[in-house]
C-alpha positions in Angstrom: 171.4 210.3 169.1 174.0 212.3 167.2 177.6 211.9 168.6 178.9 215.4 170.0 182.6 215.6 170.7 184.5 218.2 173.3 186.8 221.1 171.7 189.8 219.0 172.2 188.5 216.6 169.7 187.4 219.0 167.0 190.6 220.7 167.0 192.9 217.2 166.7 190.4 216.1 164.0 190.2 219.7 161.6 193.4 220.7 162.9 192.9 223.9 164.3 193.7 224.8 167.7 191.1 225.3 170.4 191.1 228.9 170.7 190.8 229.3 166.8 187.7 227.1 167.2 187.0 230.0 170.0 187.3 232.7 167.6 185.5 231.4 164.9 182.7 231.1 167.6 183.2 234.8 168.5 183.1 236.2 165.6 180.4 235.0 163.6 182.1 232.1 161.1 180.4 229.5 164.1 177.1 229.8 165.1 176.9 229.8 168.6 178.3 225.9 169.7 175.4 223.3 171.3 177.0 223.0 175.5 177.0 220.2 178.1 175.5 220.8 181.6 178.9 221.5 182.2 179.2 224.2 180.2 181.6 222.9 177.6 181.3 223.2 174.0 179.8 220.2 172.3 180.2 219.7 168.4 177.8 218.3 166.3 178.8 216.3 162.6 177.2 219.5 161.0 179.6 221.8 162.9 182.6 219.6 162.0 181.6 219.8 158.4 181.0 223.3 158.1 184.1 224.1 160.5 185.8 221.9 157.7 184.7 223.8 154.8 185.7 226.6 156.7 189.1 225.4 156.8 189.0 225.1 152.8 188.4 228.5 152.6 190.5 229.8 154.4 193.3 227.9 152.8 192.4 229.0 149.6 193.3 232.2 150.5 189.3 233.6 151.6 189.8 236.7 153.8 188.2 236.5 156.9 185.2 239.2 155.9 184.5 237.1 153.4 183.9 234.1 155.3 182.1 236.1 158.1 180.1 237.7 155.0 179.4 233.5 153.8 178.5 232.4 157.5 175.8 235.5 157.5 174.3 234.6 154.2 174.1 231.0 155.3 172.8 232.0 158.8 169.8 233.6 156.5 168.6 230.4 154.6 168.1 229.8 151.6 166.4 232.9 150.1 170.5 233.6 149.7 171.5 231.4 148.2 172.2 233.0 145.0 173.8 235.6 147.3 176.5 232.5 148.7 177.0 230.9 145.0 177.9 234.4 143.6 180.6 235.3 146.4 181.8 231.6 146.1 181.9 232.1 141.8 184.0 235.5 143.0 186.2 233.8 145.0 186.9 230.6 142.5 188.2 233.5 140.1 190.9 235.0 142.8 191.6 231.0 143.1 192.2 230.4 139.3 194.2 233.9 138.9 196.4 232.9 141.7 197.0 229.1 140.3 197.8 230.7 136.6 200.5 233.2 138.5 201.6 229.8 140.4 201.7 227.8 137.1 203.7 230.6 135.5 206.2 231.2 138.3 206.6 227.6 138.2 208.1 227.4 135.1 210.5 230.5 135.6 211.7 228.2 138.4 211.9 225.0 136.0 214.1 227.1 133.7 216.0 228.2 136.3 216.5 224.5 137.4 217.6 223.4 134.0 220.1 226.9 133.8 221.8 225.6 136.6 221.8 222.3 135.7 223.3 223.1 132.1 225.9 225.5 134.3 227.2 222.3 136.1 227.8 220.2 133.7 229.7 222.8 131.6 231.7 223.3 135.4 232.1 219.7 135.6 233.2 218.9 132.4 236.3 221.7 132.6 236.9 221.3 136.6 238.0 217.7 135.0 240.1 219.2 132.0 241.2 222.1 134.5 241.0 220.7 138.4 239.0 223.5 139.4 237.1 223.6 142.9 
């Protein structure tokens, strides 16, 4: 028998909170959650591992019609899969633009750096001729 574990225990172990576990539930990124006879939510390993795929995503910068669009196709099986490959391809593009604009305000910053760096040695070097600041 699979292991199931309560909202609580999702959320400390994909660090999301309870109610965003809630909301991806309501609208659509969760298929509807397994309950106890209590009524309480009860995650599966396959929930945990899509929830944490999810998570990538979103923290790649996904929008959340995008993911909702995803969770659909998947919901369909795999006579979409071409479907989920080409809107993952789409979003691995945004990903690589926004790592090259990243990388390149990176090294504006890193110049920057070395600027100031030049600036302070150049201050140093008189502030000890001229007893400055």
């Amino acid at each position: 028998m699979e292991t199931e574990l309560s909202i609580q225990q999702v959320a400390a172990m994909t660090q999301l909170t309870a109610h965003t576990l809630r909301y991806y539930e309501r609208i659509g990124l969760l298929a509807p959650v397994e309950r106890a006879a209590s009524g309480h939510r009860r995650y599966s390993s396959q929930d945990i591992a899509w929830i944490n795929f999810l998570t990538r995503l979103r923290a790649t910068g996904m929008p959340i019609r995008e993911m909702q669009q995803f969770a659909e196709l998947r919901r369909q099986g795999d006579c979409t899969l071409q479907q989920r490959r080409q809107l993952l391809e789409s979003h691995q593009q945004h990903i690589d633009q926004h790592l090259e604009e990243l990388i390149q305000n990176l090294k504006v910053i890193q110049e920057k750096i070395q600027y100031y760096k030049q600036k302070e040695k150049q201050h140093d070097t008189r502030s000890l001729r001229e007893s400055e600041c």
